[in-house]
C-alpha positions in Angstrom: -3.3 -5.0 15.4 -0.5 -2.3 14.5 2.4 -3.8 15.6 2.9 -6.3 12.5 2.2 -3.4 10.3 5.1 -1.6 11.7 7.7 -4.4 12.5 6.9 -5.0 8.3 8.0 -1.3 7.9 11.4 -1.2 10.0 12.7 -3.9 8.3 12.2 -2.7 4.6 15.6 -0.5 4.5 17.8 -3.4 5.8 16.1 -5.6 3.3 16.5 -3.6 0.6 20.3 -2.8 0.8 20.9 -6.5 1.4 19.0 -7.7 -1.5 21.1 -5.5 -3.3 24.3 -6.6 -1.7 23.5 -10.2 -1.6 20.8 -11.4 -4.3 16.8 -11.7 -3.4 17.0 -15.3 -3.8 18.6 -15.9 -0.6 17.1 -12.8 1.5 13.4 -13.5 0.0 14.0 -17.3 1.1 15.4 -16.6 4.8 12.9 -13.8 5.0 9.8 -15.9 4.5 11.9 -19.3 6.7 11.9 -17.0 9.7 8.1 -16.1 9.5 7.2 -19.9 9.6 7.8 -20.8 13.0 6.6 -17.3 14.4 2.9 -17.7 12.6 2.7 -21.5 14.2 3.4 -20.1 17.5 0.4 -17.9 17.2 -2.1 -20.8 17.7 -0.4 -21.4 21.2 -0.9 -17.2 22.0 -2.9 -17.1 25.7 -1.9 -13.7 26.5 -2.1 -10.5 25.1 1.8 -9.7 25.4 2.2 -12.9 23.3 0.2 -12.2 20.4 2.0 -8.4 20.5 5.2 -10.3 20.3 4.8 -13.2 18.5 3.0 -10.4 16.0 6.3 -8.3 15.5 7.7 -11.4 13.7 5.2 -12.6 11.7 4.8 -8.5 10.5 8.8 -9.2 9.4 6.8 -10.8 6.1 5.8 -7.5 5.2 9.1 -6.4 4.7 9.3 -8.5 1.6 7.9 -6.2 -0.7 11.7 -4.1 -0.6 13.2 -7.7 -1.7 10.9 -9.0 -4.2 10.5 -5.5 -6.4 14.2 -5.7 -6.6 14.7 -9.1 -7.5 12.0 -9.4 -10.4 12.8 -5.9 -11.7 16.1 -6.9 -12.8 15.2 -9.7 -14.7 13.5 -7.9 -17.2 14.1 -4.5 -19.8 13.7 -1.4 -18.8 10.4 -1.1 -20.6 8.7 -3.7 -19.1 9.8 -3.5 -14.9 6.6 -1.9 -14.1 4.5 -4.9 -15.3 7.0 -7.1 -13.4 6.8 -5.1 -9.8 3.1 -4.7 -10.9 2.5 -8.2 -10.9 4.7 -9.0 -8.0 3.0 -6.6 -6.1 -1.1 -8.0 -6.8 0.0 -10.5 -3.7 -1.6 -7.3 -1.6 -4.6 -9.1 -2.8 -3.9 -11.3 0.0 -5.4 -9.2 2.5 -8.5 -9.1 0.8 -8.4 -12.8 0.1 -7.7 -13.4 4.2 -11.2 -11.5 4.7 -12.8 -14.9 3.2 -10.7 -17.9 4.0 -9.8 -17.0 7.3 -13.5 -16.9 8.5 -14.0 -20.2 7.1 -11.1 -22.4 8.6 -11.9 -20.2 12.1 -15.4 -21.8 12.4 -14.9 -24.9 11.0 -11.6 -26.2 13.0 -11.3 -23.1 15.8 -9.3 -20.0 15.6 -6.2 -21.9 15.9 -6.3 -24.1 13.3 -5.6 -20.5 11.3 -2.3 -19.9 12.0 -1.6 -23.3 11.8 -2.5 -23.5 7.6 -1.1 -20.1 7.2 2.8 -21.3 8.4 2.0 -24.8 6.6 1.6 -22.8 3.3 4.4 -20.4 4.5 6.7 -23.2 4.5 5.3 -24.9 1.1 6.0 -21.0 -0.2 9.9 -21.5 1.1 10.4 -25.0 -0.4 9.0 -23.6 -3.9 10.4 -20.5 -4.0 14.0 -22.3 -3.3 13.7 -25.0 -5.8 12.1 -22.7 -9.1 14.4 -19.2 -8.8 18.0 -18.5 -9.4 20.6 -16.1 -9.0 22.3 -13.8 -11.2 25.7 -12.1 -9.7 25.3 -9.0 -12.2 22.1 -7.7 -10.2 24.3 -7.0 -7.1 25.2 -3.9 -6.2 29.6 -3.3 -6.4 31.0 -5.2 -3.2 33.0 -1.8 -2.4 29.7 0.0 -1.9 29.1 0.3 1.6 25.9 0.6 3.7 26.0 4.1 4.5 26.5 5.0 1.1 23.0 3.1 0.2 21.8 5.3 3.1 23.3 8.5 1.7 19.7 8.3 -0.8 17.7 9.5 2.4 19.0 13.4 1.4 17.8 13.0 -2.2 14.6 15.0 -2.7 13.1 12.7 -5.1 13.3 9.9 -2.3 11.4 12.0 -0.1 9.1 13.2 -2.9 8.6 9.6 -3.6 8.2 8.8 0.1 5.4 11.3 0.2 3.4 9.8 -2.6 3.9 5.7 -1.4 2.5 6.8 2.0 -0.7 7.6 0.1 -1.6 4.7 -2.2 0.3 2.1 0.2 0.2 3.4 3.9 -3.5 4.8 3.3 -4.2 1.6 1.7 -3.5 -0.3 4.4 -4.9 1.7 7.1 -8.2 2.3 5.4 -8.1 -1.9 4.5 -8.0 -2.1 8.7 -10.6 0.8 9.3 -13.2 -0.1 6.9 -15.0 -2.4 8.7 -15.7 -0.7 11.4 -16.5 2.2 9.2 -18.8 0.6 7.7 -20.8 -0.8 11.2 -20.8 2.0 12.9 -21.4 4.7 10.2 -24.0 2.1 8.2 -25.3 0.0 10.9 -24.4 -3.1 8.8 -24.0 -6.7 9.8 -19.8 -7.3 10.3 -20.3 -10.0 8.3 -21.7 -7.5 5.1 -19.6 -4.7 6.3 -16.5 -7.3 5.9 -17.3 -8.3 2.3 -18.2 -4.3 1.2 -14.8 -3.5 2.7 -13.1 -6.2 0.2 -14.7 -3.6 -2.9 -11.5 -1.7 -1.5 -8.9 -3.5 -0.4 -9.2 -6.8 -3.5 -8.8 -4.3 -6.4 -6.5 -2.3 -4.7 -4.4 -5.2 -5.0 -5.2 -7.0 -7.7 -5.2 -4.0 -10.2 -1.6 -3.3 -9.4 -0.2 -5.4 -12.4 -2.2 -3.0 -14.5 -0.9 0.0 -12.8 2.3 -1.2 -14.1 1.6 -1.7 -17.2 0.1 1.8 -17.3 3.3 3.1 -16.0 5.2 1.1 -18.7 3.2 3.0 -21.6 2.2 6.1 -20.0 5.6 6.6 -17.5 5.1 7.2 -13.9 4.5 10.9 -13.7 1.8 10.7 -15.6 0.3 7.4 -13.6 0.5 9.1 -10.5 -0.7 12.6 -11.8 -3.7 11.4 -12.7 -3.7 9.0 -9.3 -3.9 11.6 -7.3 -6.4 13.7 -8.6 -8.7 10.9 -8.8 -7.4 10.4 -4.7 -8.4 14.1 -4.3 -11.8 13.9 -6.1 -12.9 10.6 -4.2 -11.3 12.0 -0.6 -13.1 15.0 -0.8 -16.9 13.7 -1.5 -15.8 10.8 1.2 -14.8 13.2 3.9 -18.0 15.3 3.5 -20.2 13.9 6.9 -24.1 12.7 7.3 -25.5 16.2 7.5 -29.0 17.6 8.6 -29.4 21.4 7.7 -32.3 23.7 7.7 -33.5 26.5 5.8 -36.3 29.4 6.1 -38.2 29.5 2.9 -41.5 31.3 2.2 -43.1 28.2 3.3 -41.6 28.1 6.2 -38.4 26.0 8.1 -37.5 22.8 5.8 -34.7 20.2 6.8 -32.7 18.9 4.4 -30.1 16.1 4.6 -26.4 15.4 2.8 -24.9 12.0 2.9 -23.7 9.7 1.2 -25.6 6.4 1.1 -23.9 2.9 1.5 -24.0 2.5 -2.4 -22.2 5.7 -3.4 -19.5 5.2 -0.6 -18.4 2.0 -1.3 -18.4 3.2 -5.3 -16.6 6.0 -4.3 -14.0 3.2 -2.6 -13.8 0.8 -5.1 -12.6 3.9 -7.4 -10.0 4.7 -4.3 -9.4 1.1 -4.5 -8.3 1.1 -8.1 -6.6 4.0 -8.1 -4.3 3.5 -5.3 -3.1 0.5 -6.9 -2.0 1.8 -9.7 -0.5 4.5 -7.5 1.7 1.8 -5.8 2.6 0.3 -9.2 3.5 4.0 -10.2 5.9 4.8 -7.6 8.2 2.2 -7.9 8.4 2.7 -12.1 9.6 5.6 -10.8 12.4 3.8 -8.6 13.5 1.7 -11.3 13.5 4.6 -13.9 15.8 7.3 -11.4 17.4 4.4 -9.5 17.9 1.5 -12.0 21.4 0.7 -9.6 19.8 1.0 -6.6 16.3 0.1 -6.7 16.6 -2.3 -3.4 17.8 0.7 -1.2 15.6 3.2 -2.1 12.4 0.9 -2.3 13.4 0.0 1.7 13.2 3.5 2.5 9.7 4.2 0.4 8.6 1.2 1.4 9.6 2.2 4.9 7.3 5.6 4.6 4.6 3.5 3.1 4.5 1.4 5.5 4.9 3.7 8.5 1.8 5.6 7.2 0.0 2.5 7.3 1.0 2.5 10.9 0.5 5.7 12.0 -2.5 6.7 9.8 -4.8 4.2 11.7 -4.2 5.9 15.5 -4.4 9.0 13.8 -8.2 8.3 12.4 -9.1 6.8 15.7 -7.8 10.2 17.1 -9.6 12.1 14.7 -13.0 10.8 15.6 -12.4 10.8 19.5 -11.4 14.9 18.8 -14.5 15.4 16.4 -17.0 13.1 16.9 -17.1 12.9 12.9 -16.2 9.2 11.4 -15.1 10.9 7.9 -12.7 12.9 9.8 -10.3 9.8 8.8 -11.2 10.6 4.8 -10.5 14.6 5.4 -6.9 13.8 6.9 -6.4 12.0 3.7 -7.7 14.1 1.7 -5.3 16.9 2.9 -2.4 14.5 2.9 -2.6 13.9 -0.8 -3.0 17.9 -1.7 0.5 18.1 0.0 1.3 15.9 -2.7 -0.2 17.6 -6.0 1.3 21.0 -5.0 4.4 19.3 -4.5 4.7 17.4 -7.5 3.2 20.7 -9.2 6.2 22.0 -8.2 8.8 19.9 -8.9 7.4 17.7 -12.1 4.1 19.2 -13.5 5.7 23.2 -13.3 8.8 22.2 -14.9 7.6 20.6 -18.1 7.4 22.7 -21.2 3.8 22.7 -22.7 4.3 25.3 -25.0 6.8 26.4 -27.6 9.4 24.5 -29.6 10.1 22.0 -27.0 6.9 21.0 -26.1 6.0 17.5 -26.3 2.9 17.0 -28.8 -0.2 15.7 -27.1 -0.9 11.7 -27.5 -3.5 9.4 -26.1 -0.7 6.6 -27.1 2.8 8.1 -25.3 
C-alpha cells in the first residue's frame, strides 16, 4: 500500500531541479505520459509482486507536486504565489474523492474496470495539459548551474527546518488519510463502509482547504500560517492521543468507575479541525519556499516534498508498530503529537525568539497584516 507512496517521494528532488532546468510544461507532461500505461497494467495484476511493481510506477504521479508548485508559482507576483500553489495543490482532494468513485465503478463493472478509467482520464489529463499550457524560458534556472549545486540547499537549515514542518501537515496527512479507516473499525466498531465516509471529514478538507491556506499565507505570511498551524496540530494531537480509559476511585460511598474517551462525534470533529489545519499547513510551507527561494523553488520543493512524502511513508509502519508495542490505537496520535512539539520549539527558536515584540522595532499588532 506503501510502495507508491514512496516511489512518489524519491522522485520529487529529480523532478524539481529538472523543472527548473528544463520548464514544467515538458516534465509535468512526460511525468503524467509515463503513469498511463503503468495504471492500465494494473487491471492485468495476478500476483502480489505485480501489483508491488506495477505500484512503484504509478506512485511516480506523486512526484508531481515538486513540478507543478514550480511551474504555476512563477506565473504569477510575488504576492499572490501562495493562492497559486494553494490552488494547485487542492488536487490532494483526489484522495478523498477516490474514497467515493472508486467504490462505485468497482461494483458496478469489477475491480478492473478501475484502473482501466483512472489511465483513460490519465491520458485525457496529458492531451489537455499539452494543448492549453505554455512555456516561458525566463522561469529556468541559468544553464551553467549544475545539479549539485541545486543539491548544495540540503545543508541550509531553513530546508531542513522546512522539511521538518511539511512532514507534518503532508507526510502525517497522508498516513493518517491510509490509517483512518481502520481506525475508525476497529477503535469504533463501525461499518467500513461508514468508517470510509467519516475518514473523508479528514482527508477532503485537508485538500480542498489548501487554496485558502494560500491565501492566508498571501495576507498573513507563512510564519504566521504555520505558527498558528501547529498549535492548532498540538491542541487536536493531544486530546486525540488520550486512549478509551476506565479508572476507579474510593469515595465515601465507596469504589466508583469512571470512563475517559472520546466518542465517535468529538473524534472525527477533532479531525476535521486536523484536516483543515494541515492544509493550510501544506499551503504555508511552500509560501515559505517561494518567499526564501524565489530562484530555486523546484529544488528545494523536491527535497521538502521528498521529507513530506517520506513521512507519509514511514509514519504508517511506524503507527502499526506503535500499537503492536502498546496495545493502544492512539499511540499513532501521541507520535504525532510529539513530532510536531519538535517543531514549535524549533521554530521558537529560530523564527518566534528572534522577532522583536517590544521596543522601537516592534511591529504593531494587526488583525489585517
Amino acid at each position: 500500500m506503501a510502495t507508491p507512496v514512496l516511489t512518489g517521494s524519491l522522485v520529487r528532488v529529480p523532478l524539481g531541479i529538472w523543472t527548473d532546468r528544463f520548464g514544467g510544461r515538458i516534465v509535468m507532461a512526460l511525468l503524467m505520459a509515463t503513469t498511463v500505461p503503468a495504471i492500465w497494467l494494473m487491471s492485468y495484476a495476478t500476483a502480489y509482486w505485480h501489483f508491488l511493481t506495477i505500484g512503484l510506477f504509478v506512485g511516480l504521479a506523486g512526484g508531481s507536486f515538486s513540478v507543478g508548485t514550480p511551474y504555476v508559482a512563477r506565473w504569477f507576483p510575488k504576492h499572490r504565489q501562495g493562492m497559486a500553489m494553494g490552488v494547485y495543490g487542492a488536487g490532494n482532494s483526489g484522495a478523498a474523492v477516490n474514497k467515493f468513485v472508486a467504490p462505485v465503478l468497482l461494483v458496478a463493472f469489477g475491480w478492473t474496470m478501475v484502473p482501466q478509467v483512472y489511465a483513460a482520464i490519465m491520458l485525457g489529463t496529458v492531451v489537455l495539459f499539452w494543448l492549453f499550457t505554455y512555456s516561458n524560458p525566463d522561469h529556468l534556472v541559468p544553464s551553467n548551474v549544475s545539479f549539485l549545486e541545486q543539491l548544495k540547499a540540503l545543508k541550509d537549515p531553513k530546508v531542513l527546518k522546512y522539511c521538518q514542518y511539511y512532514s507534518i501537515v503532508f507526510g502525517g496527512y497522508v498516513a493518517l488519510s491510509l490509517w483512518m479507516v481502520q481506525y475508525y473499525v476497529g477503535e469504533f466498531g463501525l461499518d467500513i463502509r461508514v468508517a470510509a465516509l467519516l475518514a473523508a471529514c479528514f482527508s477532503l478538507p485537508g485538500g480542498v482547504l489548501r487554496a485558502v491556506g494560500g491565501v492566508m499565507s498571501d495576507k498573513f505570511g507563512a510564519h504566521k500560517v504555520t505558527w498558528w498551524v501547529l498549535w492548532v496540530s498540538w491542541i487536536c494531537l493531544f486530546l486525540l492521543s488520550y486512549p478509551q480509559t476506565d479508572f476507579t476511585i474510593v469515595t465515601v460511598n465507596g469504589p466508583r468507575t469512571f470512563h475517559i474517551g472520546l466518542n465517535v462525534y468529538l473524534f472525527t470533529g477533532l479531525m476535521f479541525i486536523l484536516g483543515i489545519a494541515w492544509a493550510f499547513g501544506k499551503a504555508s510551507v511552500f509560501k515559505y519556499i517561494s518567499d526564501d527561494y524565489p530562484k530555486n523553488i523546484g529544488a528545494i520543493s523536491g527535497i521538502v516534498g521528498l521529507a513530506g512524502g517520506m513521512g507519509g511513508f514511514v509514519l504508517p509502519i511506524l503507527f502499526g508498530a506503535l500499537m503492536d508495542i502498546t496495545g493502544i490505537r492512539s499511540s499513532a496520535f501521541m507520535l504525532m503529537y510529539g513530532v510536531v512539539w519538535v517543531s514549535l520549539i524549533w521554530m521558537y527558536w529560530t523564527e518566534v525568539r528572534q522577532t522583536e515584540v517590544m521596543g522601537a522595532n516592534a511591529k504593531p499588532f494587526s488583525l489585517q497584516n
